[in-house]
LUMBALUM-354977 format. One line per 2 residues: number of its first residue (from 1); their letters; for each residue x, y, z of C-alpha. Coordinates in steps of 0.02 Angstrom, whole numbers, plus 32768, in hexadecimal, padded with zeros to 4 digits. Example, Ala and Ser with C-alpha at 12.3 -4.5 7.8 and 13.67 -1.06 7.14 Angstrom:
<recs>
1) as) 8267 7F1F 8186 | 82AC 7FCB 8165
</recs>
This chain:
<recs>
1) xx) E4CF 34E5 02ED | E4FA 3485 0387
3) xx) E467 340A 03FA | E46F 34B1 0476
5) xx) E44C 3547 03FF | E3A9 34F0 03BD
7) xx) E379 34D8 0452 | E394 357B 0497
9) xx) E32E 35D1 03F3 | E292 3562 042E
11) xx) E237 35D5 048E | E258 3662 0415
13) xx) E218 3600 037F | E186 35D7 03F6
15) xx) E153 3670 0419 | E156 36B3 036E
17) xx) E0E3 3630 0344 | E066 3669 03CD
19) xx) E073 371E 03A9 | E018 3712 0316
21) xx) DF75 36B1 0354 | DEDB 3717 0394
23) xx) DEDF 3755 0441 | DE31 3707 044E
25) xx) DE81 3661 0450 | DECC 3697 04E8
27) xx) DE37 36E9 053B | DDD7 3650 0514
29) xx) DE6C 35D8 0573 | DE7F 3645 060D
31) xx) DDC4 3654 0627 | DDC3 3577 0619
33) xx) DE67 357B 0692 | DE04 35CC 0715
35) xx) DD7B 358C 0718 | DDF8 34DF 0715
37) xx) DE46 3524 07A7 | DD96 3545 0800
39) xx) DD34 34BE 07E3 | DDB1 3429 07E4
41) xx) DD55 3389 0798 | DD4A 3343 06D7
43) xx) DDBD 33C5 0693 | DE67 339B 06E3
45) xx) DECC 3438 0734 | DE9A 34C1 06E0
47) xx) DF50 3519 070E | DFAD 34DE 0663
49) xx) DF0A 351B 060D | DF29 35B7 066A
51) xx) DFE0 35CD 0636 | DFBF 35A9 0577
53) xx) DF3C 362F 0591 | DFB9 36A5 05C4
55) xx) E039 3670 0548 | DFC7 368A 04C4
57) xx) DF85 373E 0508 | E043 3776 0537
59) xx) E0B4 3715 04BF | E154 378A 04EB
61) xx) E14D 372C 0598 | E1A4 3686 0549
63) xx) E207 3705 04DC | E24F 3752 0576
65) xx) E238 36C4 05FD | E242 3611 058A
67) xx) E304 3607 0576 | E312 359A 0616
69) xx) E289 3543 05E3 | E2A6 351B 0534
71) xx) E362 34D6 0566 | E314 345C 05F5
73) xx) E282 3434 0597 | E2A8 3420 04EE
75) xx) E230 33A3 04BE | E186 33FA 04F5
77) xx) E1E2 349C 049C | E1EB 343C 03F4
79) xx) E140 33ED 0415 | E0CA 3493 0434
81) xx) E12B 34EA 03B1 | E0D4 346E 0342
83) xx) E043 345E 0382 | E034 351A 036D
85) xx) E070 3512 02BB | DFD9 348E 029E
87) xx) DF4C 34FA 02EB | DF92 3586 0294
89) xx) DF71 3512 01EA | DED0 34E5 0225
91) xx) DE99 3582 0245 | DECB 35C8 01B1
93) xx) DE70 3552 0157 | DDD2 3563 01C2
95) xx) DDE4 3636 01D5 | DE39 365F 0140
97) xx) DDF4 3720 0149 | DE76 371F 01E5
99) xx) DF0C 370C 018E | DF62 368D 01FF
101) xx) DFDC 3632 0187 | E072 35F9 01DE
</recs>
């Protein structure tokens, strides 16, 4: 498998990832990205709080929309694929009643 065709499987392998996490998690980030966006101070931007909010809500977004992405950004791709592979751990081991093994 050649540099490019990793790359280009990025944003599906990161939003399979997402799609199994509670949609709470994304309720929770969209409700801190506004009030980021509102009240600017301590909490920087709240717009990339916003759009992990969404992700995590509507994960067939980066399905559909990450390809261009994924290929110009390959290293934040790689990155928040494992960071969501880690929260999925520790919230597994935290919430096991949820079923969230990755």
């Amino acid at each position: 498998m050649s540099r490019i065709e990793k790359r280009a499987g990025l944003h599906q392998e990161l939003a399979h990832q997402v799609e199994g996490l509670p949609r709470d998690i994304g309720a929770i980030l969209i409700g801190l990205g506004a009030v980021g966006v509102a009240i600017p101070g301590p909490i920087p931007s709240g717009t990339p709080i916003l759009v992990m909010g969404l992700i995590a809500t509507f994960p067939q977004l980066i399905a559909r929309m990450g390809g261009p992405f994924a290929r110009r950004f390959p290293k934040l791709f790689r990155f928040l694929v494992d960071f969501i592979a880690r929260l999925r751990i520790d919230l597994a081991r935290r919430y096991p009643e949820y079923g969230l093994a990755a």
